[in-house]
N, C-alpha and C positions, 0 to 999 in steps of 0.2 A: 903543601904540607899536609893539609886535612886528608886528602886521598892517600898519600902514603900511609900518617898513621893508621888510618884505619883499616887498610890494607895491612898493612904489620900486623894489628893488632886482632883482626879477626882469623886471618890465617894462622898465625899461632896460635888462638885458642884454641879456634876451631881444631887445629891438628893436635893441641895436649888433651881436648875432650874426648875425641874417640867414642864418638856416640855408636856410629857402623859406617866403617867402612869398606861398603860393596855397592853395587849398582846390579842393575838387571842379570843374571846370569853369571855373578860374583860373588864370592865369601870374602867377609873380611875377615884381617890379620890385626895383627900387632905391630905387623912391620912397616907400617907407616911411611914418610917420605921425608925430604929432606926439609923439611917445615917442621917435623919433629919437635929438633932439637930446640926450638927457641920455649922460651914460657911469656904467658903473659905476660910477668913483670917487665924482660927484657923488651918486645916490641913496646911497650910504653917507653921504657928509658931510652930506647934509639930516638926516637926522636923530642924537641922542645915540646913541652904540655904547653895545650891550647886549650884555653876557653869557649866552647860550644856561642857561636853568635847567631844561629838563625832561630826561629819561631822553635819552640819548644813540640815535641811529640807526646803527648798526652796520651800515656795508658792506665787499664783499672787494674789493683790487683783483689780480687774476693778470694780473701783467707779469713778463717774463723779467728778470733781473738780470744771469745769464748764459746763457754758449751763441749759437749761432749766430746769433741773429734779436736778442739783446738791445742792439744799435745802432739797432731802430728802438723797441725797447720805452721804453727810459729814456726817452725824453723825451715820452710817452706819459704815462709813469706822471708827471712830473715838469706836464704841462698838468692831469690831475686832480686832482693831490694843492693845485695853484693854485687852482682853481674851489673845493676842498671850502675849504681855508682862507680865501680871498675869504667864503661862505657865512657860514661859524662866525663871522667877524669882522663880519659884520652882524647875526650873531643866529641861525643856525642856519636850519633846518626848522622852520618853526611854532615857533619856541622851544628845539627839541633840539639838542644839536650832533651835529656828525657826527661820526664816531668809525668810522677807516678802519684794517685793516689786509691787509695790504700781502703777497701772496706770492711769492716768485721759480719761474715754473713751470718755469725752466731751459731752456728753445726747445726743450720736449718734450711731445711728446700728451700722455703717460699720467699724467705732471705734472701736466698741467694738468687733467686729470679728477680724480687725487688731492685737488689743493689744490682745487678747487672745492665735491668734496664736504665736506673739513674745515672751508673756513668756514662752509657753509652748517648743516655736521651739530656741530661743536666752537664755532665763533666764534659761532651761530646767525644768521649773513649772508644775508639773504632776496635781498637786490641785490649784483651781482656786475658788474664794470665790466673789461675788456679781452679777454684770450685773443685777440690782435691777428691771427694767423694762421689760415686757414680749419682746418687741423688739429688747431688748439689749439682755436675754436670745434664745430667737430665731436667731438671728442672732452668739450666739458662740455657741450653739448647735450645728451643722454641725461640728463645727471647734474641739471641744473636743470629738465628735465621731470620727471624720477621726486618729485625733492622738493618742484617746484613754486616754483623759485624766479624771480630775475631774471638776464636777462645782459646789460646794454648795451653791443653792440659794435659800433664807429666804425672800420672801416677798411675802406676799399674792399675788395670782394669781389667773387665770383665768379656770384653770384647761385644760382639751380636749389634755394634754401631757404627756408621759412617755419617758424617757430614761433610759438604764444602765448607761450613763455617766453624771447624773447630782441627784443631791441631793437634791428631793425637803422638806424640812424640815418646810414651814409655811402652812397658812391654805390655803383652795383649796374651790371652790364655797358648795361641798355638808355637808362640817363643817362652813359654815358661815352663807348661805342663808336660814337657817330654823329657826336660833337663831334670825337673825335682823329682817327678814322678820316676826317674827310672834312678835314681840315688835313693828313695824310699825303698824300691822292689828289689834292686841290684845289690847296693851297699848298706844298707841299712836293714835288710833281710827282713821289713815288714809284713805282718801276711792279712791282718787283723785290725782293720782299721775305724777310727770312730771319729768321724766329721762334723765339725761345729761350725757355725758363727751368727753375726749379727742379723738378725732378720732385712735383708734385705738385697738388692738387687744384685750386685757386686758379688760377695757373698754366697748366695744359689748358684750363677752361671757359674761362679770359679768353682766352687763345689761340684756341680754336676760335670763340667770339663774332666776335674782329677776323676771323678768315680769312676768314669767311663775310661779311662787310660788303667786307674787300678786295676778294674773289674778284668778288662782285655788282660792282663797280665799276673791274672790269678789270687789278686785280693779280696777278700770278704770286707763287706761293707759291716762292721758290726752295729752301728746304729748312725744319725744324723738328726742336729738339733738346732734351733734358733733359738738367737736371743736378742731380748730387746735393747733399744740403743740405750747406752749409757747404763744398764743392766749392772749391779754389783755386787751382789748373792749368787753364787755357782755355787753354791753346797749342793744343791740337790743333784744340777748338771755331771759335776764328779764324781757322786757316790753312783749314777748311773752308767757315767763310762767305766768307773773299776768294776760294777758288778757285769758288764758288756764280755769281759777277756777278752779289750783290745791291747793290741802291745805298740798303739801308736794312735794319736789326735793330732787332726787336720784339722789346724783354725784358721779362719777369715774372720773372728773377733774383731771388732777395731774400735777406733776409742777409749776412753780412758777403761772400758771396761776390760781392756789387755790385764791392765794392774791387776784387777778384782779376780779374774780369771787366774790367770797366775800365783798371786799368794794364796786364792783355794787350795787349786795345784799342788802347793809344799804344805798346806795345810792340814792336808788328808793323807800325806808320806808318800806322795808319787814320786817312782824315781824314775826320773832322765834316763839314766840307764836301762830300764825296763821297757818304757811305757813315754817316749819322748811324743813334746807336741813340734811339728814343724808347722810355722807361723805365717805370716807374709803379715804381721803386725808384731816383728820381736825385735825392731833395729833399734839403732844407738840409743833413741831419744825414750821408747819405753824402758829400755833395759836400765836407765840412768832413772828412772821415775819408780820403779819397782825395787829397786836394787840388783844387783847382779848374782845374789843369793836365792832370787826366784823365778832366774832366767837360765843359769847356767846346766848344760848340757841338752837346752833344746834347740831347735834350729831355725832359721832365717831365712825367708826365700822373700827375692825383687828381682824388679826387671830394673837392665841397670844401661849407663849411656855408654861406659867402658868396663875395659876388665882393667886397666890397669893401677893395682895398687897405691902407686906413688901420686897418682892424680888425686886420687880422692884425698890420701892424705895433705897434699897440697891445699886442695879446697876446705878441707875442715881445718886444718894451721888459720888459712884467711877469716873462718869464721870464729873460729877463737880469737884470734886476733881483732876481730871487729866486735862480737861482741861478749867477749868472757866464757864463761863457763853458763852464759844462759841457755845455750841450745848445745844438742847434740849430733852433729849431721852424720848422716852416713853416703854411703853410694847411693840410695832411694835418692833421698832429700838432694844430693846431687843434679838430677832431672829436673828439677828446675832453674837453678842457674845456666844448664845446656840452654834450655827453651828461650831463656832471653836473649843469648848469644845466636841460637837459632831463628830468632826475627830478627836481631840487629843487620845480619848476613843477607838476609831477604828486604826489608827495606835499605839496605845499602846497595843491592843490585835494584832498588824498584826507581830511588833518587837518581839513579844511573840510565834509567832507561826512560826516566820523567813522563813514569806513568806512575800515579799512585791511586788510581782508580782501584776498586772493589778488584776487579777484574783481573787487574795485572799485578797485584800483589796475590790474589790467588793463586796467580803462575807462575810467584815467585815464591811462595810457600813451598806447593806440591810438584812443582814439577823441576829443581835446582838442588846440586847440593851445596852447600858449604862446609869447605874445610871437611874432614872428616864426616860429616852429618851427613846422611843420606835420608830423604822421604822419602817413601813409596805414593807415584803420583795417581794411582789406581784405587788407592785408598786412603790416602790425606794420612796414613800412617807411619811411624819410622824404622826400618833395619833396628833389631835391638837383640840384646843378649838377656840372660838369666843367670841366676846366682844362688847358693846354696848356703851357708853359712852356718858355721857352730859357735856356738855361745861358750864362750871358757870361765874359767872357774872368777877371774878379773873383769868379766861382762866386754870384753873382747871379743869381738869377731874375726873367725880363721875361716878363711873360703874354702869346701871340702867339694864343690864342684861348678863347673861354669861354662855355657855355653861354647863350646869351639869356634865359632863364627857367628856374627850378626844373621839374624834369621828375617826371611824376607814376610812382612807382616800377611796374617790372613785372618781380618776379626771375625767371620763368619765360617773359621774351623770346626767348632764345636756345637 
């Protein structure tokens, strides 16, 4: 019975996820397979629930609780912690339950290389699941290579990295900046542009990525600005970009300083209509912290696991449903409940192959796919799409453009 369920129950998510589905010298669709039609709740109801009986699977999850970035953490942590009990309630891993704990790395580097070594070296945590920010990821990088462990991390980045010890599973600059970038140049008839954001790594690479796609394509860079983390004064930053005559702001802002940012924004009478920002820090969970009166009419870009609509709604139903109206998910925040389902699959083939050495679950990371999920074994990265998004007057998001197919990763495009 354990092998059915989980068999049921991986193939239907894995097939309602739709992270990419393509392989070597293939685009994915939408048109999916006859695994489709099931959702998860169904493969769970097909069969009797069972109770996980064997030795528990122990992984870390490092998400901020607090500090400046833990507005985008919580609901991060709050999509995996849904996947792993979804899991457990069908029966585990092969049988094990999961068995997660949980560290707050404070929206600090050195935290987060702390806490990553403690689960790995105290909790004995082989798999390690967030470090949401490219700082926080650079910073446990080292630490899961020396010890050899896992880190699956799901949030758009900045790309210019590879590891065998880390899981990049969202989208990377050369699946993003062609889609938004040419809805800026194309659709949005931008010519005049003024690029912000937070001082730091993430931030420059994705900055310099777009300029060099605008520049090619006839944009004027009108000015380019950093700001410090957790920064909550933008008067000066905006009277600079109005007096620039840009007719559009590119932010990598993140953190709570999105808010600060923004209410300048309507502070000093900018209008959306004139002079929009398109973000990659404007999704549900700020737009609900700002209000939707100081989001509306700019735009949203992520790299995302599907296009389709109804999925995501599904999965944010589930998080309201588990926990109220405290988080806001979007398709972002999404990307991480793929990623646990995306290891569930891979240690479900490693218990199978009764090898769970270092070694053989690396070849069952990067080199297998699951259910819809495709890695790229060349570069431990995943098939992924990009997304556009407009902020409506009700802090709504309506997708105004989106990748055609999963795009085959390449993080040293740029």
């Amino acid at each position: 019975m354990r092998k059915r369920l989980l068999s049921l129950l991986l193939s239907a998510s894995m097939a309602v996820m739709m992270l990419a589905g393509c392989g070597a010298g293939k685009t994915a669709t939408d048109s999916g397979s006859a695994a489709t039609e099931g959702s998860i709740e169904e493969a769970v109801a097909s069969v009797a629930a069972e109770t996980p009986t064997g030795d528990p699977v122990k992984i870390g999850l490092l998400f901020s609780s607090t500090g400046s970035t833990s507005i985008s953490e919580g609901v991060m942590l709050a999509a995996t912690t849904l996947a792993i009990d979804e899991i457990n309630a069908a029966g585990g891993v092969a049988g094990h339950p999961i068995e997660y704990i949980h560290e707050d790395i404070q929206s600090d580097s050195a935290v987060s290389a702390e806490k990553a070594k403690k689960l790995i070296l105290e909790d004995e945590c082989q798999i390690l699941f967030g470090a949401m920010s490219s700082q926080y990821r650079q910073a446990v990088l080292p630490v899961v290579e020396e010890y050899d462990a896992f880190l699956f991390y799901s949030t758009i980045y900045e790309g210019q990295e590879q590891s065998p010890n880390i899981v990049y599973s969202a989208s990377i600059p050369n699946q993003i900046v062609p889609v938004v970038g040419s809805y800026m140049v194309e659709d949005m008839k931008r010519s005049k542009v003024f690029v912000i954001g937070t001082d730091y790594v993430y931030a420059h690479l994705l900055n310099e990525a777009f300029i060099t796609y605008l520049e090619e394509n006839g944009v004027e860079i009108v000015g380019e600005e950093y700001t410090a983390f957790g920064q909550t004064d933008f008067s000066s930053l905006m009277t600079k970009i109005k007096a620039s005559g840009a007719d559009c702001i590119l932010s990598q802002v993140i953190g709570d300083s999105v808010v600060a940012m923004h209410k300048e924004y309507s502070n000093q009478g900018f209008k959306s209509s004139e002079v929009p920002i398109v973000s990659s820090a404007l999704g549900s969970n700020f737009i609900a912290a700002m209000g939707a009166e100081n989001a509306a009419g700019n735009y949203y870009f992520c790299g995302v696991n599907t296009l389709k609509d109804e999925v995501i709604e599904e999965f944010t139903d589930k998080i309201y449903a588990k926990y109220g109206d405290m988080y806001a998910p979007d398709s972002s925040t999404y990307g991480y409940y793929v990623a646990v389902y995306l290891w569930a699959g891979a240690m479900e083939k490693a218990y199978a192959a009764d090898d769970l050495s270092l070694d053989g679950l690396r070849e069952q990371f990067f080199n297998a796919s699951y259910g819809d999920v495709i890695m790229d074994p060349e570069t431990n990265h995943a098939y992924a799409y990009a997304k556009i998004q407009y902020v409506e007057e009700d802090g709504s998001l309506t997708t105004v453009k989106q990748s055609e197919s999963a795009e085959k990763p390449d993080p040293f495009a740029y």
